[in-house]
C-alpha positions as CSV (number, residue, x, y, z in Angstrom):
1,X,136.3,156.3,149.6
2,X,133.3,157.8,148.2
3,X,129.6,157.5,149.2
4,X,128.2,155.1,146.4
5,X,124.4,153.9,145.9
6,X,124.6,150.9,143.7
7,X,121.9,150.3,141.0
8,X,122.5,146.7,141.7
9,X,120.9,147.2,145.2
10,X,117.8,148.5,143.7
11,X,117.3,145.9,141.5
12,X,117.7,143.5,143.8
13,X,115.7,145.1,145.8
14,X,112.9,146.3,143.6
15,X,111.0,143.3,143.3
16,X,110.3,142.6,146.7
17,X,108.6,146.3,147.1
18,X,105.5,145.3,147.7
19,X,106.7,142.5,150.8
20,X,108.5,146.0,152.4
21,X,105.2,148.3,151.8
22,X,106.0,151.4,153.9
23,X,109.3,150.0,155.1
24,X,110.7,149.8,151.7
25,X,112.6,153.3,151.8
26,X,114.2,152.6,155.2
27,X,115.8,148.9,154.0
28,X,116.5,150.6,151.0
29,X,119.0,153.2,153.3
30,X,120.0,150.0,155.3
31,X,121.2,148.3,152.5
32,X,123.0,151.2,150.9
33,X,124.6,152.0,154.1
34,X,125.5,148.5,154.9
35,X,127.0,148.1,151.4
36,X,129.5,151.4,152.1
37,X,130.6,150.1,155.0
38,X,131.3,146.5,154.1
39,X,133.1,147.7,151.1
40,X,135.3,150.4,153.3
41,X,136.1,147.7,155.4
42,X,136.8,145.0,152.3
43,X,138.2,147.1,149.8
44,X,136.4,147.5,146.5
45,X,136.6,144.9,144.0
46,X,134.2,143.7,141.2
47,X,133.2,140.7,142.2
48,X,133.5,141.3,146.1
49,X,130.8,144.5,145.2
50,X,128.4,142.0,144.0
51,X,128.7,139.3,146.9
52,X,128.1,142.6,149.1
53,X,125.2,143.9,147.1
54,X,123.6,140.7,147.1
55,X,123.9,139.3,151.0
56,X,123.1,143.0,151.5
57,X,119.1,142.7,149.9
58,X,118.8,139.3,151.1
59,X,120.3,139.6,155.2
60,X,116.8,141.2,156.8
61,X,114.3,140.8,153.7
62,X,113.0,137.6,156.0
63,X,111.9,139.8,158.4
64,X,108.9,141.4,155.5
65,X,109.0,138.5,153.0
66,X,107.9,135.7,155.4
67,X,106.2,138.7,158.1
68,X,108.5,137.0,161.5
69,X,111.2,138.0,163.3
70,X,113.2,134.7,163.7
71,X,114.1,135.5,159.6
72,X,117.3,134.4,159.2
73,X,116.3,130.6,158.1
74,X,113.8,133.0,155.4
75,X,116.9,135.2,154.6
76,X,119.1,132.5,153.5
77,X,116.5,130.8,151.2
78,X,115.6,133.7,149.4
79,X,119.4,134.3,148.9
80,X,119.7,131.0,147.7
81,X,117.1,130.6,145.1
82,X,118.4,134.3,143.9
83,X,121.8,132.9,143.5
84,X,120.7,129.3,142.2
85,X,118.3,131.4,139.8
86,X,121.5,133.4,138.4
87,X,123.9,130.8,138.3
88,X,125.8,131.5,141.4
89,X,126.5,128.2,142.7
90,X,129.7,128.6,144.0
91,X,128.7,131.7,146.0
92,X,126.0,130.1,148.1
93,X,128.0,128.9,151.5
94,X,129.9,132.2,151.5
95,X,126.8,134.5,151.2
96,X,124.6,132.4,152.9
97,X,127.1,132.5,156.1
98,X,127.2,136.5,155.9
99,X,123.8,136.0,156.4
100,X,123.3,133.6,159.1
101,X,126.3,135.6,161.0
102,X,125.5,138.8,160.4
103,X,124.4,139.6,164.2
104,X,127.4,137.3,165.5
105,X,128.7,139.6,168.9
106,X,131.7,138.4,168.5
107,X,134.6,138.0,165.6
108,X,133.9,135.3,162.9
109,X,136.7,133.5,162.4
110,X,135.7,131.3,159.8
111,X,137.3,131.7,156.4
112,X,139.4,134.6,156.1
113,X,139.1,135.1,152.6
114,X,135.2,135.2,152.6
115,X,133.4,139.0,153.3
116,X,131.9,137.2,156.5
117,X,133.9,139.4,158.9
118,X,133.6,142.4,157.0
119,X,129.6,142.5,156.3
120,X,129.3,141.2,160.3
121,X,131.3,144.8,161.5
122,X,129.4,146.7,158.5
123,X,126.1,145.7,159.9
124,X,127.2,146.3,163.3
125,X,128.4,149.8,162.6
126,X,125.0,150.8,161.2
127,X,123.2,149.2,163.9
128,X,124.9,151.1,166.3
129,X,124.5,154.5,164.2
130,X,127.8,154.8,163.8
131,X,128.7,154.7,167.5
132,X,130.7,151.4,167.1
133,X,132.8,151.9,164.3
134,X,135.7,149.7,164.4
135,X,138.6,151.4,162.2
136,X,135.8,153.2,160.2
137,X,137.3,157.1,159.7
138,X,134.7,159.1,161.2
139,X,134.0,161.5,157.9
140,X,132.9,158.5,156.1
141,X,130.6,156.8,158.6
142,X,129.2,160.7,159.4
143,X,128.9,160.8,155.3
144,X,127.0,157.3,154.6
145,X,124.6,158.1,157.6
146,X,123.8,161.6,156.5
147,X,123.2,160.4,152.4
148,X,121.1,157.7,153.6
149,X,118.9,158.6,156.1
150,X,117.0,156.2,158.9
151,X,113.9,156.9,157.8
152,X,112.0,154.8,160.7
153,X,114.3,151.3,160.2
154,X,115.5,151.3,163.7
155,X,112.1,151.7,165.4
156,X,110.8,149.3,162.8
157,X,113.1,146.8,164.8
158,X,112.9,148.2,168.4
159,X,108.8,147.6,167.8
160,X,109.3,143.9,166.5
161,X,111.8,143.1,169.1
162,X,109.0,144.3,171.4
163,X,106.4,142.5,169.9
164,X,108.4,139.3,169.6
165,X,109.6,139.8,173.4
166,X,105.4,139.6,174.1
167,X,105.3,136.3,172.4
168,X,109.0,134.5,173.0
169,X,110.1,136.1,175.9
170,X,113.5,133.6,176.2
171,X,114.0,133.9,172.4
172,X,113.3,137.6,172.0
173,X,116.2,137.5,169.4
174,X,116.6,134.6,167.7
175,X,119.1,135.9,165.2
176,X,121.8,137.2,167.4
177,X,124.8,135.2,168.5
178,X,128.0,134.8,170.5
């Protein structure tokens, strides 16, 4: 498979600039590298592409839209009113659960025929820097990372973590799950 940045992910993306400021860049990456990986590990497919570009812009925007660090709950309603707003209906449980169990430690073993599973490992992969990388061939990951850099987005979250350690010390992070 080859390296892809969808124009889909920009325009999702675009409009929610100003929320990201100086961080916009970095989620920009994130999402781009997030969306190579999940569609590695998925297989390509039109519609699958769009579920993926989509739960992709909408998993962390929380985090910069509503400015807190418990942002799932955030997430999931702006990827709502997106897919409500385009006529998505039937998408909403399946996109809105990539989102909610996109941190999950372990294997989802919901609906098999959902991208829940897929997105969780993709997110997982980048979040690790490639370290964890599941049946990921090496070349790609090493590829994905090096066309879209970092660009700060991990310290981003190792200083909000911190910060939100200060404040909720036995819910430093409320999104992650067994």
């Amino acid at each position: 498979m080859n390296v892809q940045r969808p124009e889909l992910i920009r325009e999702l993306i675009e409009p929610y600039r100003q929320a990201l400021e100086a961080d916009f860049e970095a989620y920009l990456n994130h999402c781009f590298r997030i969306w190579n990986f999940c569609l590695a590990l998925a297989g390509e497919g039109g519609e699958k592409e769009v579920k993926i570009a989509v739960a992709t812009v909408f998993h962390d925007l929380g985090i910069w839209s509503d400015r807190t660090f418990d942002y799932l709950p955030h997430s999931k309603k702006l990827a709502r009113e997106y897919l409500e707003k385009t006529g998505r209906n039937g998408w909403i449980d399946e996109i809105l659960c990539m989102i909610e169990e996109h941190h999950k430690l372990t294997e989802w073993k919901g609906n098999q025929e959902w991208l829940v599973e897929p997105f969780r490992k993709a997110d997982l992969i980048d979040i690790s820097g490639g370290l964890i990388r599941f049946s990921m061939d090496d070349e790609f990951v090493r590829e994905v990372l090096e066309e879209f850099p970092n660009e700060g987005f991990h310290k981003t979250l190792v200083r909000l973590a911190l910060k939100r350690f200060r404040t909720h010390p036995f819910s430093p992070l409320p999104m992650v799950k067994w």
